[in-house]
MIZALUM-153882 format. One record per atom (N, C-alpha, C): y, x, z; residue number from 0; atom name; residue in three letters. Coordinates in steps of 0.001 Angstrom, whole numbers. Atoms other than C-alpha are relative to their C-alpha. Example, Ala and Ser with C-alpha at 12.3 -4.5 7.8 and 13.67 -1.06 7.14 Angstrom:
2
y  x  z  num  atomo  residuo
-1190  890  0  0  N  ALA $
-4500  12300  7800  0  CA  ALA $
1200  900  0  0  C  ALA $
-1190  -820  -60  1  N  SER $
-1060  13670  7140  1  CA  SER $
1090  -770  730  1  C  SER $
//
This chain:
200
y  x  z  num  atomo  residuo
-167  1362  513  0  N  UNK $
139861  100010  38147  0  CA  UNK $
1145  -35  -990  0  C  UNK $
-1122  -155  864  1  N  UNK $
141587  99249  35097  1  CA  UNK $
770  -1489  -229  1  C  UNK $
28  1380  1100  2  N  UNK $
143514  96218  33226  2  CA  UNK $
230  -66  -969  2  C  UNK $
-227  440  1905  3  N  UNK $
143083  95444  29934  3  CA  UNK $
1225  -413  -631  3  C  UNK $
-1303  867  633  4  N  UNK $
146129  94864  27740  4  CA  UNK $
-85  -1120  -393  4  C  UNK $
-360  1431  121  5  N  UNK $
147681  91243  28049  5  CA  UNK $
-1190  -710  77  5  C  UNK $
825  1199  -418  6  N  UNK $
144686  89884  29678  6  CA  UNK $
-380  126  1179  6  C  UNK $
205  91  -1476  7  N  UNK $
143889  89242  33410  7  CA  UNK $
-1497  811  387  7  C  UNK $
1111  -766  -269  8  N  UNK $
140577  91095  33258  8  CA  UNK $
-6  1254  702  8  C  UNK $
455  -1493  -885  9  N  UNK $
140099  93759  36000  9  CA  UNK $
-1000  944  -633  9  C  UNK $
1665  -770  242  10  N  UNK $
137248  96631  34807  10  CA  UNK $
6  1203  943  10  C  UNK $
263  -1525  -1161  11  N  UNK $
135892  99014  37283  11  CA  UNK $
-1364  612  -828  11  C  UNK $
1454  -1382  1258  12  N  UNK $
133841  101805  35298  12  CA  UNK $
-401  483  1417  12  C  UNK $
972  -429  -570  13  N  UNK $
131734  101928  38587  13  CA  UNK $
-686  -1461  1171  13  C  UNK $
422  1060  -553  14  N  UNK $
129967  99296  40864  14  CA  UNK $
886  34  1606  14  C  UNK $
-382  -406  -1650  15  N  UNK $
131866  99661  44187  15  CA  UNK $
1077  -1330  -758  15  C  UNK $
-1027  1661  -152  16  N  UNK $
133858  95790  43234  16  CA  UNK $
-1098  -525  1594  16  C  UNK $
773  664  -604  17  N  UNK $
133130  93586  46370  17  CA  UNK $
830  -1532  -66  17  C  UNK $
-704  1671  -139  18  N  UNK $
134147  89743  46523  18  CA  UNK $
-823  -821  937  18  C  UNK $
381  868  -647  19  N  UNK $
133568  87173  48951  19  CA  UNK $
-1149  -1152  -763  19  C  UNK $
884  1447  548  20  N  UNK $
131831  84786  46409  20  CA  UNK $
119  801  -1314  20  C  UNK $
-771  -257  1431  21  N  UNK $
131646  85146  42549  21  CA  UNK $
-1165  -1164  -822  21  C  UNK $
520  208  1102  22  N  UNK $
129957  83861  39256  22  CA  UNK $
-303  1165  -838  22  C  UNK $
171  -1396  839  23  N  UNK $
128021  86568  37525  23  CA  UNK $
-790  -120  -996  23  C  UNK $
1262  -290  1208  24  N  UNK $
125997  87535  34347  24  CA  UNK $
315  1322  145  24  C  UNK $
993  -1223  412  25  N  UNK $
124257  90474  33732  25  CA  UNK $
-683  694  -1118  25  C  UNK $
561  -559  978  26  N  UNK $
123195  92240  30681  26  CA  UNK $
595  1433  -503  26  C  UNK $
-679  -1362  1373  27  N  UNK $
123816  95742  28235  27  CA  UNK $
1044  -889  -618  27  C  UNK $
-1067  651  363  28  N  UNK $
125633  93085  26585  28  CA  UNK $
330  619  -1436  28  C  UNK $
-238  -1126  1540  29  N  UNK $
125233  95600  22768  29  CA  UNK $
828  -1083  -503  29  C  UNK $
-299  392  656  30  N  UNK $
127930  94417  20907  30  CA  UNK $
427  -1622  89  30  C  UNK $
-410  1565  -178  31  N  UNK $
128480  90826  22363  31  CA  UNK $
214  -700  -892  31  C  UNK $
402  1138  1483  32  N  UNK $
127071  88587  19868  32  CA  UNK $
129  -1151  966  32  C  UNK $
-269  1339  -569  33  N  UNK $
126611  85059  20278  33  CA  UNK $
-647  -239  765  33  C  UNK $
1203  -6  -1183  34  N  UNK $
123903  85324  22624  34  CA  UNK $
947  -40  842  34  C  UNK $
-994  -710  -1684  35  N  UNK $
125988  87222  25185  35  CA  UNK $
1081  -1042  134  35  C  UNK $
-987  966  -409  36  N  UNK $
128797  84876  24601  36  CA  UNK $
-256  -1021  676  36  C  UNK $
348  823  -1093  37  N  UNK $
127248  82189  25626  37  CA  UNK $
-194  278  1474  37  C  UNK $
-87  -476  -1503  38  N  UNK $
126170  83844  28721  38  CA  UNK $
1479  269  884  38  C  UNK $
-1608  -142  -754  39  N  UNK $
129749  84900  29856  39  CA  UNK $
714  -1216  -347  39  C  UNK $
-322  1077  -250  40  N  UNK $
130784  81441  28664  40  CA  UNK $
-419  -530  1027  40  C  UNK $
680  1346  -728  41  N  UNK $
128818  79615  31092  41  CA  UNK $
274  692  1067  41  C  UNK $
-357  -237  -996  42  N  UNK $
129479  82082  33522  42  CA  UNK $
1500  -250  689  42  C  UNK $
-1492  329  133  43  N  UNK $
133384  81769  33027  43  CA  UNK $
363  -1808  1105  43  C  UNK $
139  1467  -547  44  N  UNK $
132651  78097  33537  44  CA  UNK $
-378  -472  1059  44  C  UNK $
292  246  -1527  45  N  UNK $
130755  78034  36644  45  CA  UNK $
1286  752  994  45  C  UNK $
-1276  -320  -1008  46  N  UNK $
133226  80234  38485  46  CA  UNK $
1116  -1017  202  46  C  UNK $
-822  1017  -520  47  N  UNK $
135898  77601  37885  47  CA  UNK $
-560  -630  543  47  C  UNK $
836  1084  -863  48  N  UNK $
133593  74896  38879  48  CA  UNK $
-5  -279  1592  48  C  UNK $
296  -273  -1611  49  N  UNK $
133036  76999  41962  49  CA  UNK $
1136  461  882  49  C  UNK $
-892  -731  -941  50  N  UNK $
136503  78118  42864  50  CA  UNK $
-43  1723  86  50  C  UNK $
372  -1318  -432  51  N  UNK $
135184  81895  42848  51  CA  UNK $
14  932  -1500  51  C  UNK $
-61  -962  896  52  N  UNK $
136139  84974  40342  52  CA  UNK $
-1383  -158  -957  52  C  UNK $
838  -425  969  53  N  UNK $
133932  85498  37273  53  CA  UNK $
-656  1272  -528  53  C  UNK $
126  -1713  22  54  N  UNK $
132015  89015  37051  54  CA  UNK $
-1036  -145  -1291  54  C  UNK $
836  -690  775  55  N  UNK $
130500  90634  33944  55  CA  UNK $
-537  1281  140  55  C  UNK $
446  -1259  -608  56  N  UNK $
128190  93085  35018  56  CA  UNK $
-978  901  -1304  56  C  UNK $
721  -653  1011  57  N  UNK $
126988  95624  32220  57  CA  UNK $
-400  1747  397  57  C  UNK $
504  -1192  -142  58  N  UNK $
125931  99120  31568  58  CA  UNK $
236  876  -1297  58  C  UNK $
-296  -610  712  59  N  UNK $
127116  102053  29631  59  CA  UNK $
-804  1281  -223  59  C  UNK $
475  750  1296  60  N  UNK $
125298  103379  27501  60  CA  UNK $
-548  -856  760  60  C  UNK $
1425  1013  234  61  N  UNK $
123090  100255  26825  61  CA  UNK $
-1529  990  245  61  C  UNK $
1721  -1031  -561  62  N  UNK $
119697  101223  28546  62  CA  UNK $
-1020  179  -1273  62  C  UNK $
1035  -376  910  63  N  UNK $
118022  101144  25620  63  CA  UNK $
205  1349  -1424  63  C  UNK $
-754  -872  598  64  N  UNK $
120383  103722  24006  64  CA  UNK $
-533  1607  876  64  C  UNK $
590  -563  -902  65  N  UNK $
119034  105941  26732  65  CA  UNK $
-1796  350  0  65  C  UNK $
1471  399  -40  66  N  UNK $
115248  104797  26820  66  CA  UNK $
-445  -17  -1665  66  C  UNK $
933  -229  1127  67  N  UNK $
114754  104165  23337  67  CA  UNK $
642  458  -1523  67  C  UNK $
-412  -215  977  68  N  UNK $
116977  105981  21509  68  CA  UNK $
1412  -654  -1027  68  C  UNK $
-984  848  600  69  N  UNK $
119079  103354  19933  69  CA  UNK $
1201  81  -548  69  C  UNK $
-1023  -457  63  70  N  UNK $
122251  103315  18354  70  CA  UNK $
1050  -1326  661  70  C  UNK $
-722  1617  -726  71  N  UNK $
124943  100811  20203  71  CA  UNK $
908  -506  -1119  71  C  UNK $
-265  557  857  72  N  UNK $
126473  98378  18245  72  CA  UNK $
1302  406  127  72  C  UNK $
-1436  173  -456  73  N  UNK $
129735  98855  19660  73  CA  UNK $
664  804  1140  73  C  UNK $
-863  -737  -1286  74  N  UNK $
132129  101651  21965  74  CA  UNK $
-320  -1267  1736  74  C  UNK $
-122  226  -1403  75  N  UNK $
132342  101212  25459  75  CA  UNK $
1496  -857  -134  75  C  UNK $
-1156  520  -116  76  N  UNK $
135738  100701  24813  76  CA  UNK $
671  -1306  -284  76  C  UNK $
186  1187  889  77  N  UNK $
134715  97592  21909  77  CA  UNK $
-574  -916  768  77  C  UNK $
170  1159  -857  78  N  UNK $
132533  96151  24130  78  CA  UNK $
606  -771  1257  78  C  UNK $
-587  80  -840  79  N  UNK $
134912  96092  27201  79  CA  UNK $
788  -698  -498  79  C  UNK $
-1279  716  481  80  N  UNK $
137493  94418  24776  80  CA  UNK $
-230  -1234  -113  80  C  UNK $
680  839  705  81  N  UNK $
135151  92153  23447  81  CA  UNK $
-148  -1140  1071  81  C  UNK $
416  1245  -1099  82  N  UNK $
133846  90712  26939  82  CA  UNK $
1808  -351  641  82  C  UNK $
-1231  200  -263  83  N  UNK $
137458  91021  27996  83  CA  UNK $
165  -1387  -820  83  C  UNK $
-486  1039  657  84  N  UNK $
138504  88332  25333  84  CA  UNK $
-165  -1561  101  84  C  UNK $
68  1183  -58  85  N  UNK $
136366  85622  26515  85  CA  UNK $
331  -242  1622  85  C  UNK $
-661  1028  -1257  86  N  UNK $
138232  85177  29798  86  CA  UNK $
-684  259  1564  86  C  UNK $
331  -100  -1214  87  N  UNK $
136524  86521  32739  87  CA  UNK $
784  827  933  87  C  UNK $
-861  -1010  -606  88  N  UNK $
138098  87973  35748  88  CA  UNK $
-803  1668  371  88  C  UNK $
76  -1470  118  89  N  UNK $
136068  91192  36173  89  CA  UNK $
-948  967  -914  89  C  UNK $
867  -733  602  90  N  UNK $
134213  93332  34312  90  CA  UNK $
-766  1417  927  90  C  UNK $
785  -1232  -695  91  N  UNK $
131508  95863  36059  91  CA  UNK $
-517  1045  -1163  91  C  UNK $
496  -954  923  92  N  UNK $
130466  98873  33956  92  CA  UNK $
-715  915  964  92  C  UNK $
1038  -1209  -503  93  N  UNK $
127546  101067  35515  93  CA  UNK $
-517  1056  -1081  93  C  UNK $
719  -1274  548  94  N  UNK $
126942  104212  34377  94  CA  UNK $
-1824  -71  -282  94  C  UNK $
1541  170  -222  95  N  UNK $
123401  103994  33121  95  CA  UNK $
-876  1749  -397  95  C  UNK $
479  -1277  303  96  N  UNK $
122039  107798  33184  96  CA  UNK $
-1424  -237  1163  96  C  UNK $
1300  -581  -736  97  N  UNK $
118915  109231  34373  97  CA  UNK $
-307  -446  1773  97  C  UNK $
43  333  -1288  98  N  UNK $
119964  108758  38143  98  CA  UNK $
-74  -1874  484  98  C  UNK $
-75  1404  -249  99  N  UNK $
120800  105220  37823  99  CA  UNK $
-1893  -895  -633  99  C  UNK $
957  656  561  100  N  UNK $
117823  104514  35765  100  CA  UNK $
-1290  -347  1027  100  C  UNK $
990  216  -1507  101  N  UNK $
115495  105347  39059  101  CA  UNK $
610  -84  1253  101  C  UNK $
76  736  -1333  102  N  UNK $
116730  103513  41287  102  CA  UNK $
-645  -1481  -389  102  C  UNK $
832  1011  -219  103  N  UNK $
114823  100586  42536  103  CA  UNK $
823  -1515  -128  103  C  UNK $
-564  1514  383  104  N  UNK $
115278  96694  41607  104  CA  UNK $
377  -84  1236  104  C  UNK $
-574  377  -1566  105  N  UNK $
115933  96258  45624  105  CA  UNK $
1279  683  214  105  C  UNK $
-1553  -640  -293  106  N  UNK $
118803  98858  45545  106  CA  UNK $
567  -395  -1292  106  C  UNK $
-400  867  493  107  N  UNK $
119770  96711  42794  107  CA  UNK $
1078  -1443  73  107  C  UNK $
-204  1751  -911  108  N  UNK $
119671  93440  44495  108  CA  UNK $
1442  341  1195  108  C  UNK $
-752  -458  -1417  109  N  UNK $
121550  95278  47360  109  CA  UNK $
1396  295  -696  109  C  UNK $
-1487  -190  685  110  N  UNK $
124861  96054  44863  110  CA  UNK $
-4  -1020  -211  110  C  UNK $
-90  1376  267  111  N  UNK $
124800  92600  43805  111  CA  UNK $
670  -908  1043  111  C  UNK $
398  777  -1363  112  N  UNK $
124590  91526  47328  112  CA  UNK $
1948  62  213  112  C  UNK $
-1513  -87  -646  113  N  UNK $
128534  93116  47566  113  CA  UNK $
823  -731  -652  113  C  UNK $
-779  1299  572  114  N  UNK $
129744  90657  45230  114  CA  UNK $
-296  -1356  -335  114  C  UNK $
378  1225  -658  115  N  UNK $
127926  87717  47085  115  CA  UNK $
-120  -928  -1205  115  C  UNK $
-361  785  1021  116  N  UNK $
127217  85871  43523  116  CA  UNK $
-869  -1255  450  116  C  UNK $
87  1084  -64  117  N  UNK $
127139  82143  43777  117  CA  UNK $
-1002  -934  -755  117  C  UNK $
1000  595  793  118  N  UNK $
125287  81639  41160  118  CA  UNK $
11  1610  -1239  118  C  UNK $
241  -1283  1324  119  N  UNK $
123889  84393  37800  119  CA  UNK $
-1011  -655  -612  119  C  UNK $
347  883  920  120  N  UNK $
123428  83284  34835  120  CA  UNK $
-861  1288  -708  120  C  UNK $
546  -1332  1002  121  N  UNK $
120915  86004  32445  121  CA  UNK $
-1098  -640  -758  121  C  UNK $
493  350  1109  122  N  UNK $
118855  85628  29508  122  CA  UNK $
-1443  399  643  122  C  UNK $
1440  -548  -539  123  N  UNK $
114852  85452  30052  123  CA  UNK $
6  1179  -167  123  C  UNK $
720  -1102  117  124  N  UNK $
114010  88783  29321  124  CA  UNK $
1108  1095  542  124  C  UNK $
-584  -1317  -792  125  N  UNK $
116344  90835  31500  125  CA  UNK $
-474  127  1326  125  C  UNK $
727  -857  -950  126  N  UNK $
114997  93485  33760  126  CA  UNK $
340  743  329  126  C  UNK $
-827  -1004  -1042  127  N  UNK $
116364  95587  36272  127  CA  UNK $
-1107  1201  938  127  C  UNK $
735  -1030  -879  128  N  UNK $
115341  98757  38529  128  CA  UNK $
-1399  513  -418  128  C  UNK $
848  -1121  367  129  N  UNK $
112918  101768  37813  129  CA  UNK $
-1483  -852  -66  129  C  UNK $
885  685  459  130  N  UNK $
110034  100607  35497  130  CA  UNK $
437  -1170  -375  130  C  UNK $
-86  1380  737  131  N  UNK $
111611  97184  34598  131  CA  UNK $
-807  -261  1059  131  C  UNK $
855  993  -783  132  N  UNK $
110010  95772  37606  132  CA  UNK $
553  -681  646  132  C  UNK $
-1058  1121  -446  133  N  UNK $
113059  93373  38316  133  CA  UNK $
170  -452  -784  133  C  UNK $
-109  1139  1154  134  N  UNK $
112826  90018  36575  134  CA  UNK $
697  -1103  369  134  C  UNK $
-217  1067  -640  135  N  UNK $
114094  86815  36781  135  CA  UNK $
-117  -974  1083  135  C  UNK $
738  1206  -878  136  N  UNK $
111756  85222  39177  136  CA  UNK $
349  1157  1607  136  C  UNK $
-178  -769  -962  137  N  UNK $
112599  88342  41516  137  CA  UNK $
1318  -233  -49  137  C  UNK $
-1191  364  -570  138  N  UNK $
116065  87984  41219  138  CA  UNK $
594  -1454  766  138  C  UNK $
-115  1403  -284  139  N  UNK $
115754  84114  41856  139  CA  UNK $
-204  -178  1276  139  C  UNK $
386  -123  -1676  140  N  UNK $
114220  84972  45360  140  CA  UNK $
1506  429  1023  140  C  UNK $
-1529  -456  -820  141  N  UNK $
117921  86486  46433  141  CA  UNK $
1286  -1530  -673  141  C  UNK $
-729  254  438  142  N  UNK $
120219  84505  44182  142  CA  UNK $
111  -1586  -549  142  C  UNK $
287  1098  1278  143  N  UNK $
120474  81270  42250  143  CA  UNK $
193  -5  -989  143  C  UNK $
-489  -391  1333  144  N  UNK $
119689  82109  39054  144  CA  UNK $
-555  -850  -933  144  C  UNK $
618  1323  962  145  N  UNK $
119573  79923  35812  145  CA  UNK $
37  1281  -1161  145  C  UNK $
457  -557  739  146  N  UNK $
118084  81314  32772  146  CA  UNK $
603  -939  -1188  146  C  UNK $
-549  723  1579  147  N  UNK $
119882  80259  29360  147  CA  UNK $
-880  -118  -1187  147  C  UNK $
649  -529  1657  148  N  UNK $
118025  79843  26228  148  CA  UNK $
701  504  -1201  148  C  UNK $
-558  -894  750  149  N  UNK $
118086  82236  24067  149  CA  UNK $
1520  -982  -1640  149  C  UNK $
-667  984  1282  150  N  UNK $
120753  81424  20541  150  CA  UNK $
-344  -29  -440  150  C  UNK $
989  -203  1166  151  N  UNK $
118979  81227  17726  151  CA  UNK $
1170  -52  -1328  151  C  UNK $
-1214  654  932  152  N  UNK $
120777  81233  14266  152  CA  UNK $
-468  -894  -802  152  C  UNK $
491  833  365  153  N  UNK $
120483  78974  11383  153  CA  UNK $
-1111  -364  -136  153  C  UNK $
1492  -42  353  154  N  UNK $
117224  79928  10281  154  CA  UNK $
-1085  -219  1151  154  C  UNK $
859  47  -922  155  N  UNK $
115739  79511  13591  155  CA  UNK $
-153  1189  565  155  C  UNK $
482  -1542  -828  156  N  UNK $
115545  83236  14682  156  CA  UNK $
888  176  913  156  C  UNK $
-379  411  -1117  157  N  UNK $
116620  83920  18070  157  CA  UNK $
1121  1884  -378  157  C  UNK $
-1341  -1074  -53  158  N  UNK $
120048  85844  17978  158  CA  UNK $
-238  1477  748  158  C  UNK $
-160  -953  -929  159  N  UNK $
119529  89774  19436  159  CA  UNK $
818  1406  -517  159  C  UNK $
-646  -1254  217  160  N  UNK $
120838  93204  19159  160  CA  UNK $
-416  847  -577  160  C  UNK $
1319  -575  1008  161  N  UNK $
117748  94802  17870  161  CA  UNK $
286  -521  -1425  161  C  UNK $
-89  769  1295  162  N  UNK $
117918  92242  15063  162  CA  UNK $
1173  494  -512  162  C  UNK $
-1369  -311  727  163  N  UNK $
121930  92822  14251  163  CA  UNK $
-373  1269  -171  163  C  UNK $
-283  -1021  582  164  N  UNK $
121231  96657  14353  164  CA  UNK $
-852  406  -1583  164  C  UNK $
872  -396  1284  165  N  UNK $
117903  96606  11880  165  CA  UNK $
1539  -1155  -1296  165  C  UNK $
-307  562  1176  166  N  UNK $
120147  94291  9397  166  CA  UNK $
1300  875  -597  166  C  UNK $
-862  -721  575  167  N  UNK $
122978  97092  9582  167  CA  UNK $
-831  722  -498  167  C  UNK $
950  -1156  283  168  N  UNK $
120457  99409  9435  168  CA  UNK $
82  -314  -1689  168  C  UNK $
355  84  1036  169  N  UNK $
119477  97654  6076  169  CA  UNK $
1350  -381  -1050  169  C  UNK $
-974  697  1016  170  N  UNK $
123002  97206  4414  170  CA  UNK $
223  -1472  109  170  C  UNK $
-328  1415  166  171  N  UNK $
123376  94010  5254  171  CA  UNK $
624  -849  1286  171  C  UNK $
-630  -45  -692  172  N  UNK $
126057  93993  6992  172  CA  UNK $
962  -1617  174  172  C  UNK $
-310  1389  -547  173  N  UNK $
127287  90017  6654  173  CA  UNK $
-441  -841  509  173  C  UNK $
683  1009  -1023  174  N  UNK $
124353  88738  8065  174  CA  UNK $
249  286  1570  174  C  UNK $
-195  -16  -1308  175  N  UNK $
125080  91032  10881  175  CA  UNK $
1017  -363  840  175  C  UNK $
-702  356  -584  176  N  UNK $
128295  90078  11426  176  CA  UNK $
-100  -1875  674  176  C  UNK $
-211  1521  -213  177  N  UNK $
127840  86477  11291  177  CA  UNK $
-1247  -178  1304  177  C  UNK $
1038  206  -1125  178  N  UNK $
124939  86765  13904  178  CA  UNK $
1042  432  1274  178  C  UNK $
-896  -219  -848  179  N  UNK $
127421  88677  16102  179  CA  UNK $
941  -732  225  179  C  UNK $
-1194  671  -335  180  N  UNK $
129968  86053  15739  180  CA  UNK $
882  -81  220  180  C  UNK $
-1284  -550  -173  181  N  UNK $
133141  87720  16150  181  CA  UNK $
988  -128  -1277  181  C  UNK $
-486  424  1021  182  N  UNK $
134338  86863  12706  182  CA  UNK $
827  -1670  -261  182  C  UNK $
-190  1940  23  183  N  UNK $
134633  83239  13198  183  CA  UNK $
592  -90  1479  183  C  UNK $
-1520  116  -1590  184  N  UNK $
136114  83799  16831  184  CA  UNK $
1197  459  312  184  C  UNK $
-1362  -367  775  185  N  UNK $
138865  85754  15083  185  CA  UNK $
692  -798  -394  185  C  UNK $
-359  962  756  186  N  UNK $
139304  83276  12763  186  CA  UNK $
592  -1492  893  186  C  UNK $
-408  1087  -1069  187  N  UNK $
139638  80326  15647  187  CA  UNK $
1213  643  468  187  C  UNK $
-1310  -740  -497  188  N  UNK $
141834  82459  17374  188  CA  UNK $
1297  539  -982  188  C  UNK $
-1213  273  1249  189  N  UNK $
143982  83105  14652  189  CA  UNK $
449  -647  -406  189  C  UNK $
-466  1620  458  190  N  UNK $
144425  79542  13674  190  CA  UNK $
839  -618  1385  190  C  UNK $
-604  755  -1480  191  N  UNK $
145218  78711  17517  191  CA  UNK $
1328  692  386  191  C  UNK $
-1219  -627  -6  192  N  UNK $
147687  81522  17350  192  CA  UNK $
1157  -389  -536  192  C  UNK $
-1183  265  1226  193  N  UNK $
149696  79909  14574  193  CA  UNK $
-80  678  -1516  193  C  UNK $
168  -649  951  194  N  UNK $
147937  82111  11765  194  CA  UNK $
220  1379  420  194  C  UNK $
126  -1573  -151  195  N  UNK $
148439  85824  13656  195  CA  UNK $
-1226  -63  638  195  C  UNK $
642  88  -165  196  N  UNK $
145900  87291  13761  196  CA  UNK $
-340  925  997  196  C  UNK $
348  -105  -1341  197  N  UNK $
143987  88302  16908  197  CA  UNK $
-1376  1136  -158  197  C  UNK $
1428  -741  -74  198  N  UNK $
141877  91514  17748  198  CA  UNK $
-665  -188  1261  198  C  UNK $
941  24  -1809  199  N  UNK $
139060  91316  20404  199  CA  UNK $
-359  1438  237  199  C  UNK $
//
């Protein structure tokens, strides 16, 4: 277990956290765009609500960095900073290799189970345990889980990670930032600072 410099965020680079209660989200989390933010916002938010720690539960690599190749938007180390910044108290990092990949959505459910979450917040289309055969409506049977809608940006297209990497992919690298949103949460934070400016 580590802590992040000058911020209250715990990270354990393995799943063995347990808590009496919590507030959790769940995702790869590539690059924590505005999607993801929202999600760890709202999770942030319910934990106060509820009295009970705030957990970000991710995976290193991103499973699809693994499965399909991919390139990640962002270090282990970037994204750990990144979710760090918006304020939660722990961060989970699972190793996502070969071994982890087959295990079952139930021995899933069953790590989850050790940090008793109160409520988990995740985006429709996340899927857990060997084959993707853990969905929402299966996790909803253990947990109380609310499903966010997706972000979309101006144009109407729904904010993802896929999307930010094809637009680096293509040189076009200010749409991707501004989809990622970390530019403009600099910029807030820099203004709230007094004009220094602030890395995530």
């Amino acid at each position: 277990m580590d802590h992040h410099p000058g911020i209250h965020t715990q990270i354990h680079y393995d799943t063995g956290l347990t808590l009496s209660g919590s507030a959790l989200t769940i995702g790869a989390f590539d690059g924590v765009h505005s999607g993801h933010q929202a999600l760890i916002r709202s999770t942030v938010l319910n934990a106060q609500r509820l009295g009970v720690p705030s957990v970000v539960y991710t995976f290193d690599p991103p499973p699809k960095a693994l499965l399909c190749g991919a390139r990640p938007l962002t270090s282990i180390g970037e994204k750990v900073a990144r979710i760090s910044a918006l304020g939660p108290d722990h961060i989970v990092v699972a190793r996502f290799d070969a071994a982890y990949r087959a295990r079952t959505a139930t021995e899933f459910i069953q790590d989850l189970g050790r940090i008793a979450p109160l409520v988990i917040c995740i985006g429709s289309d996340f899927r857990f345990g060997s084959c993707k055969k853990g969905n929402p409506e299966l996790l909803a049977g253990y947990f109380d889980t609310r499903i966010l809608p997706a972000v979309c940006c101006e144009s109407g297209e729904v904010v993802s990670s896929t999307r930010i990497r094809a637009l680096r992919e293509a040189g076009r690298f200010r749409e991707a930032e501004r989809l990622e949103g970390w530019s403009e949460l600099l910029f807030r934070r820099s203004s709230d600072n007094g004009g220094h400016h602030a890395t995530a």
